[in-house]
N, CA, C and O atoms as a GROMACS GRO file, in nm:
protein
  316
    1UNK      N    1  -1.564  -2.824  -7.405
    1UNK     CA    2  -1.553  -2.885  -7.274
    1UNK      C    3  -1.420  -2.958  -7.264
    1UNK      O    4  -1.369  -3.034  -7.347
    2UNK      N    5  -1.382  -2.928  -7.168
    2UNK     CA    6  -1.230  -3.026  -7.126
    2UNK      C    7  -1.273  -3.173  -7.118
    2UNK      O    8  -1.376  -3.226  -7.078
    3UNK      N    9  -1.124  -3.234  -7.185
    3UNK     CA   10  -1.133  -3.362  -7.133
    3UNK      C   11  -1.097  -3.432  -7.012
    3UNK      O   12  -0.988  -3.402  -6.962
    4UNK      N   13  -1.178  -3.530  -6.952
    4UNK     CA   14  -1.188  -3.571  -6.828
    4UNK      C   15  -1.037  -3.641  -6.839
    4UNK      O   16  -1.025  -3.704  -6.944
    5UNK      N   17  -0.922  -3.642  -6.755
    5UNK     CA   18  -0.828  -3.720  -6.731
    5UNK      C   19  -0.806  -3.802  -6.632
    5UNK      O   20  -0.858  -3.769  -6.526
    6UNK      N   21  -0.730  -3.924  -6.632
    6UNK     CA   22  -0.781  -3.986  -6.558
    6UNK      C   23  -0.648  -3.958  -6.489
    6UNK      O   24  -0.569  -3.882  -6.545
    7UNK      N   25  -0.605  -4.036  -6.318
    7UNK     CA   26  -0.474  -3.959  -6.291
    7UNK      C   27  -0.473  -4.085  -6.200
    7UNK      O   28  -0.576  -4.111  -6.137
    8UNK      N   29  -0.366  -4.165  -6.188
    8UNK     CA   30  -0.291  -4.276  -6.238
    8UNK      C   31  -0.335  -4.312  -6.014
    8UNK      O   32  -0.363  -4.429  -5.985
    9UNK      N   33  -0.333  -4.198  -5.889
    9UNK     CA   34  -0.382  -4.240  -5.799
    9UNK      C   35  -0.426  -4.150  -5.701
    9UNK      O   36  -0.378  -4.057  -5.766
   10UNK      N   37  -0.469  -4.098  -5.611
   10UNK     CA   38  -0.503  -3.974  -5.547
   10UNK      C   39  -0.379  -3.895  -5.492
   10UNK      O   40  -0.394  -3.777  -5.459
   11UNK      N   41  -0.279  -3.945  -5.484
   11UNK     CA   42  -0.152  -3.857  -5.422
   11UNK      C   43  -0.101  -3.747  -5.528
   11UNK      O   44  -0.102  -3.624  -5.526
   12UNK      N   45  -0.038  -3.878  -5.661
   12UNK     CA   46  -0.055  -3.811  -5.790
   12UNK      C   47  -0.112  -3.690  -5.885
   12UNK      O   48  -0.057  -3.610  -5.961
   13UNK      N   49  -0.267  -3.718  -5.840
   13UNK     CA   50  -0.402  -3.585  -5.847
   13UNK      C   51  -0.359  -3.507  -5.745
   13UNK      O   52  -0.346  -3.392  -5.787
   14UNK      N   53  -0.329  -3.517  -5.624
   14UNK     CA   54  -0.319  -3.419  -5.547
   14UNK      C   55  -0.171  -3.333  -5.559
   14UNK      O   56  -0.145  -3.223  -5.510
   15UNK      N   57  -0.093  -3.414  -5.634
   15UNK     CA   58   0.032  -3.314  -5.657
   15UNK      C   59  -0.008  -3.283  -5.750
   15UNK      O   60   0.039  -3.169  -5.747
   16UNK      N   61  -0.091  -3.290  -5.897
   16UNK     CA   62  -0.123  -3.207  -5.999
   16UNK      C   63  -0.192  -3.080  -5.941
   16UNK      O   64  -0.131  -2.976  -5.968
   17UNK      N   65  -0.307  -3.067  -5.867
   17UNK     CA   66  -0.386  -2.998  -5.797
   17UNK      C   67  -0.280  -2.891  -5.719
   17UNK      O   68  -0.319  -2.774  -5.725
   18UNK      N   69  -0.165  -2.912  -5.654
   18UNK     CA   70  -0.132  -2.858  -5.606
   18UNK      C   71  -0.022  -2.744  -5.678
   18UNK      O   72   0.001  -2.633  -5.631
   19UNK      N   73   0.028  -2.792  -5.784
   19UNK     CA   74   0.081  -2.739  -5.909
   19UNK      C   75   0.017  -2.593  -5.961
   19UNK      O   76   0.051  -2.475  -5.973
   20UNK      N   77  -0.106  -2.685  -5.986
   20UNK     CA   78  -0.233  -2.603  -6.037
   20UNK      C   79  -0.246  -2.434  -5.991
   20UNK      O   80  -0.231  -2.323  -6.040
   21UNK      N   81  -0.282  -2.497  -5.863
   21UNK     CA   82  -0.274  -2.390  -5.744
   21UNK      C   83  -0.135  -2.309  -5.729
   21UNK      O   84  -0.147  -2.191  -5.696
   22UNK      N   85  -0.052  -2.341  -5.742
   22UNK     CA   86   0.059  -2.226  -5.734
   22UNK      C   87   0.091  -2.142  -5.864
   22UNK      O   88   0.144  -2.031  -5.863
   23UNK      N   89   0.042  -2.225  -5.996
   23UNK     CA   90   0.063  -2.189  -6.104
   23UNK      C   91  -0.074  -2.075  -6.092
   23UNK      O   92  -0.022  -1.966  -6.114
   24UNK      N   93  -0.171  -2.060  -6.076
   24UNK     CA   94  -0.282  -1.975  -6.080
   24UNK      C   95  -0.238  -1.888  -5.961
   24UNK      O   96  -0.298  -1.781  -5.965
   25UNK      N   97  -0.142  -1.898  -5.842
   25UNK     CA   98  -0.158  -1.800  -5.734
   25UNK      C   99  -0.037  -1.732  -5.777
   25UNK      O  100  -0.019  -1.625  -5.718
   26UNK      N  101   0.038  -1.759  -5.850
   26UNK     CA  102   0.124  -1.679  -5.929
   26UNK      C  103   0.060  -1.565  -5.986
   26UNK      O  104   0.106  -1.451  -5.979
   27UNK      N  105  -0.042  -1.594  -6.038
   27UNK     CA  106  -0.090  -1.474  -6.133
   27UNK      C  107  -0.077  -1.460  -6.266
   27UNK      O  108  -0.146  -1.390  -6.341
   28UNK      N  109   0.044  -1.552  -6.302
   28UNK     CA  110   0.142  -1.509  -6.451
   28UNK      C  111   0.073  -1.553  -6.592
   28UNK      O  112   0.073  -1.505  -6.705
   29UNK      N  113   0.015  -1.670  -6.531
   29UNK     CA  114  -0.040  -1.731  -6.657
   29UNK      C  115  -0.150  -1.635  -6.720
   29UNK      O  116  -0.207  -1.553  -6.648
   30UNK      N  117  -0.191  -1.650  -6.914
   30UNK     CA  118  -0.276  -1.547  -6.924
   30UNK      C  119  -0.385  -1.599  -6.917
   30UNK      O  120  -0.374  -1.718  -6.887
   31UNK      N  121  -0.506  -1.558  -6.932
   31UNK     CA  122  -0.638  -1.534  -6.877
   31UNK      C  123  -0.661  -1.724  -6.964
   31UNK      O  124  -0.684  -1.829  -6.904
   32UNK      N  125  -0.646  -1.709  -7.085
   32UNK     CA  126  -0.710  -1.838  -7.114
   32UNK      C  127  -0.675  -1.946  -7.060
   32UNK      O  128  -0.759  -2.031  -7.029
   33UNK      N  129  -0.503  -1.967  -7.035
   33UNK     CA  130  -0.465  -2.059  -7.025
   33UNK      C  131  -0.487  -2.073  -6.837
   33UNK      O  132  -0.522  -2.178  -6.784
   34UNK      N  133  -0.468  -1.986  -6.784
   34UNK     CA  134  -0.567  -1.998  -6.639
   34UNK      C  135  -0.708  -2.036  -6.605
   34UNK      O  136  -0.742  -2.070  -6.492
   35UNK      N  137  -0.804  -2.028  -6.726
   35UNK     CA  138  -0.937  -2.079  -6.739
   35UNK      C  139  -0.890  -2.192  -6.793
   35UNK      O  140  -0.997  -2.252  -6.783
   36UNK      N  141  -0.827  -2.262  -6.837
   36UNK     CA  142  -0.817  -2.410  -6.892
   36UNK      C  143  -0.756  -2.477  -6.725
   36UNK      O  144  -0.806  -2.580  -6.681
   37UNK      N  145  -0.670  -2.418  -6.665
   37UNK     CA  146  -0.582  -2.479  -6.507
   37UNK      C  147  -0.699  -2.475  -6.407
   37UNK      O  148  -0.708  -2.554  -6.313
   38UNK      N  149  -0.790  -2.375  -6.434
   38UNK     CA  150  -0.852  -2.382  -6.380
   38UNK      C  151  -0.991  -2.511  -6.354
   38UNK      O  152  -1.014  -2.580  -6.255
   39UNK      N  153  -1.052  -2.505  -6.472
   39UNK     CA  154  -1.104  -2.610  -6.538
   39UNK      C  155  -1.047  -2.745  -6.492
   39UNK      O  156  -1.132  -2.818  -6.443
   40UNK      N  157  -0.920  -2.796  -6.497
   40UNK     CA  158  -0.890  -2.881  -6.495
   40UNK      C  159  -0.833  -2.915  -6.330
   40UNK      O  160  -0.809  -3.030  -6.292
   41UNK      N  161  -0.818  -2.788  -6.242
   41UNK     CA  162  -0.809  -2.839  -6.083
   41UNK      C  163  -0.942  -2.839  -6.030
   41UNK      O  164  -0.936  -2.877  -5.913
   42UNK      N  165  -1.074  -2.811  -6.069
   42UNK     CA  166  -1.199  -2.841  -6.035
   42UNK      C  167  -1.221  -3.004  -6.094
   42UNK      O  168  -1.263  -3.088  -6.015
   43UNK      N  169  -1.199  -3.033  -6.198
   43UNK     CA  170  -1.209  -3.192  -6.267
   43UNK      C  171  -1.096  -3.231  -6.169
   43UNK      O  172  -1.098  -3.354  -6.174
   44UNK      N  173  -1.001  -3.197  -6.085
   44UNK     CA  174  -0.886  -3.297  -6.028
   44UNK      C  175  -0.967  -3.299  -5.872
   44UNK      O  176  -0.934  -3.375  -5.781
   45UNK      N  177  -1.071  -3.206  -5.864
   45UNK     CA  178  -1.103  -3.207  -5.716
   45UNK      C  179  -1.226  -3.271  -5.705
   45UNK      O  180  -1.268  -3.312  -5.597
   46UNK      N  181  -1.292  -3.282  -5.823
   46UNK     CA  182  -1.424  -3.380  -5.808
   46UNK      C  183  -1.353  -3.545  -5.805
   46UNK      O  184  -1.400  -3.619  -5.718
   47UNK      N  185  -1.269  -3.590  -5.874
   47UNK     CA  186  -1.206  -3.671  -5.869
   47UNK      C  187  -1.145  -3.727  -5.745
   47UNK      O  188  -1.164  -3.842  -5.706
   48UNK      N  189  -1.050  -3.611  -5.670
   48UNK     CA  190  -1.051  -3.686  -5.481
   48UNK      C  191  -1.116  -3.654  -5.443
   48UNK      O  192  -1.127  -3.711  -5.335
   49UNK      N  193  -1.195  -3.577  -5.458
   49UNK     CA  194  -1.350  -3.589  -5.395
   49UNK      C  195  -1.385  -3.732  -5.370
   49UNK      O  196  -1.390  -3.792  -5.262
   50UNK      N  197  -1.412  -3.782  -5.511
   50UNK     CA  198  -1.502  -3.924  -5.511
   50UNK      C  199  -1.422  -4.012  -5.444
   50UNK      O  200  -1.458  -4.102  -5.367
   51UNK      N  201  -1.284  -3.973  -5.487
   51UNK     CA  202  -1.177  -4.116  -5.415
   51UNK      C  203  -1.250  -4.100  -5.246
   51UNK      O  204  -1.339  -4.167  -5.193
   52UNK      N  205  -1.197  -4.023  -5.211
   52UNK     CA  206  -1.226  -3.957  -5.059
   52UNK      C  207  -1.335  -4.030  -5.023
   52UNK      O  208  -1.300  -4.101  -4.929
   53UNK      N  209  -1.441  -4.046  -5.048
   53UNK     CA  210  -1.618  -4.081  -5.024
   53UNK      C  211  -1.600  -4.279  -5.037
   53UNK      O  212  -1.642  -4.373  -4.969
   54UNK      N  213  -1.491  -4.267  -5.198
   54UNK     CA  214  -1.460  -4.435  -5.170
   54UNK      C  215  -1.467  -4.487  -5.019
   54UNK      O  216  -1.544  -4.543  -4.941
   55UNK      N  217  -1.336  -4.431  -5.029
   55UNK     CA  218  -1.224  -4.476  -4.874
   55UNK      C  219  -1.334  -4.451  -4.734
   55UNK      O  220  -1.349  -4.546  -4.658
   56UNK      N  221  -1.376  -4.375  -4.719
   56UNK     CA  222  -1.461  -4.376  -4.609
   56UNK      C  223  -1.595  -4.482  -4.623
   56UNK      O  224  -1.636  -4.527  -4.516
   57UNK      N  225  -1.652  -4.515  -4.725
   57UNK     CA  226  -1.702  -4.608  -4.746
   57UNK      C  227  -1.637  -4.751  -4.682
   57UNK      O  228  -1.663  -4.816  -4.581
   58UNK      N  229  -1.562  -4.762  -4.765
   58UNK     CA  230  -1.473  -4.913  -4.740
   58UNK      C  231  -1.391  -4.904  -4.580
   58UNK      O  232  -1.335  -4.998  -4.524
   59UNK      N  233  -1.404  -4.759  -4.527
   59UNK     CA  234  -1.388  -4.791  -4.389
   59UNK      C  235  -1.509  -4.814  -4.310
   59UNK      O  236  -1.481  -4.862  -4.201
   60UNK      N  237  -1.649  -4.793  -4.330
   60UNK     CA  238  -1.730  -4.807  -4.279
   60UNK      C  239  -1.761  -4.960  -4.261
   60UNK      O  240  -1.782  -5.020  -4.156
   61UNK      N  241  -1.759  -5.013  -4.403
   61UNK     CA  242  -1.767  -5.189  -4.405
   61UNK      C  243  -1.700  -5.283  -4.318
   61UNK      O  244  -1.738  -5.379  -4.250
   62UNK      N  245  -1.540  -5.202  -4.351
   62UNK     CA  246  -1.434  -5.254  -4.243
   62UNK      C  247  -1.502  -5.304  -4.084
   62UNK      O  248  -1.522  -5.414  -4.032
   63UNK      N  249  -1.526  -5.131  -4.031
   63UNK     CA  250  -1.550  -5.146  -3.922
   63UNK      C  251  -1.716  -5.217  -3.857
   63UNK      O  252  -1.735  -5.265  -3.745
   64UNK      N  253  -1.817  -5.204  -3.971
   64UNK     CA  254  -1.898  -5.306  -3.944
   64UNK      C  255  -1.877  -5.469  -3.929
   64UNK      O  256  -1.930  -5.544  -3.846
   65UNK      N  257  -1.773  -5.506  -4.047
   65UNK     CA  258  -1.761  -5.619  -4.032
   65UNK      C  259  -1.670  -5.713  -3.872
   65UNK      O  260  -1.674  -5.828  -3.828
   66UNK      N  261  -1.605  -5.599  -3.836
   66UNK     CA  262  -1.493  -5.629  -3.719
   66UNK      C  263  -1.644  -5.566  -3.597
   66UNK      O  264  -1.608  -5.538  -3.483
   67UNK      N  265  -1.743  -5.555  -3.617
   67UNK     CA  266  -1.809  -5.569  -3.548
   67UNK      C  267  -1.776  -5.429  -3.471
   67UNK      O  268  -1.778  -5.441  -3.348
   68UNK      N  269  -1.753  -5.325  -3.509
   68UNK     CA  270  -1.723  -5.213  -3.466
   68UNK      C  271  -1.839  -5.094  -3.518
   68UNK      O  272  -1.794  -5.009  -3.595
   69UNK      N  273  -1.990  -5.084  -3.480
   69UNK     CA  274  -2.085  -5.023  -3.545
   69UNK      C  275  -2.055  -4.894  -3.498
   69UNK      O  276  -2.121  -4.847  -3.406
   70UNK      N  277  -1.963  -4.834  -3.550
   70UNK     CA  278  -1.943  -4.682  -3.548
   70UNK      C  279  -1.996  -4.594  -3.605
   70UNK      O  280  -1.908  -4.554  -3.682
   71UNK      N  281  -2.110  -4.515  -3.625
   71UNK     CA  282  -2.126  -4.427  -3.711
   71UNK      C  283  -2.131  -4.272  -3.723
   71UNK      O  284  -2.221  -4.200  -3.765
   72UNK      N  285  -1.989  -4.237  -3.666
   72UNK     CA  286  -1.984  -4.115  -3.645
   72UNK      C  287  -1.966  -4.051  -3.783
   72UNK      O  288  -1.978  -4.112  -3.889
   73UNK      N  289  -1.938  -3.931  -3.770
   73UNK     CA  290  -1.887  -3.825  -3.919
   73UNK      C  291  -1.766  -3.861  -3.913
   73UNK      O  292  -1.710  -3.893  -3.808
   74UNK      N  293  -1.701  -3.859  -4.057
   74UNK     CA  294  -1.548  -3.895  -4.097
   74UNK      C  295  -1.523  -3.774  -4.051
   74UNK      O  296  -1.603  -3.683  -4.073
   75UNK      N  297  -1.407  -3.752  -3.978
   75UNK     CA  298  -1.304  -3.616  -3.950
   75UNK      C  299  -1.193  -3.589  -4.013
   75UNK      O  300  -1.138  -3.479  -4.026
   76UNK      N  301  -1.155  -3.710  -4.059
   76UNK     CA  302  -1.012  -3.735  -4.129
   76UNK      C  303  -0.890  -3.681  -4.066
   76UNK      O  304  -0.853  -3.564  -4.062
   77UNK      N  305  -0.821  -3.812  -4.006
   77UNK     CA  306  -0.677  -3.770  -3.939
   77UNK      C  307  -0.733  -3.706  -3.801
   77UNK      O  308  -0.645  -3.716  -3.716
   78UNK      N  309  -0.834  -3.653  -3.758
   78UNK     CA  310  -0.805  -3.612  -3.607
   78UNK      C  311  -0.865  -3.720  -3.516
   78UNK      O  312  -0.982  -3.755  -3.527
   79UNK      N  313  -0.782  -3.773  -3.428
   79UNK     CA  314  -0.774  -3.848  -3.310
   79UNK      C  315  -0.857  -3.800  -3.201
   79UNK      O  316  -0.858  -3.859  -3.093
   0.00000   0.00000   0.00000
């Protein structure tokens, strides 16, 4: 099993992730070492995953506390 890494903030993870992804849509890498990139951009996506679920959390509190009882679905970024 891979080891879990930790990645220093979500922008960070998301430029590893995105690495990941060009390095596998290349094609070039061989089979193992693409099952290890692979492995490890699923562990980078459960990871902003969770960040993701944070942040909408702590916006929910926000806006309860400012007395703003909103409880729509997060859309993220669309106005």
């Amino acid at each position: 099993m891979a080891t879990k890494k930790k990645y220093k903030d979500y922008e960070s993870a998301m430029t590893r992730l995105e690495e990941i992804t060009d390095s596998l849509e290349a094609g070039e890498a061989p089979l193992e070492d693409a099952i290890k990139l692979y492995t490890e951009g699923l562990e980078i996506a459960r990871y902003c995953d969770e960040r993701l679920n944070e942040a909408e959390k702590k916006i929910k509190i926000i806006a309860e506390k400012n007395g703003l009882r909103v409880e729509e679905d997060f859309e993220g970024g669309n106005s």
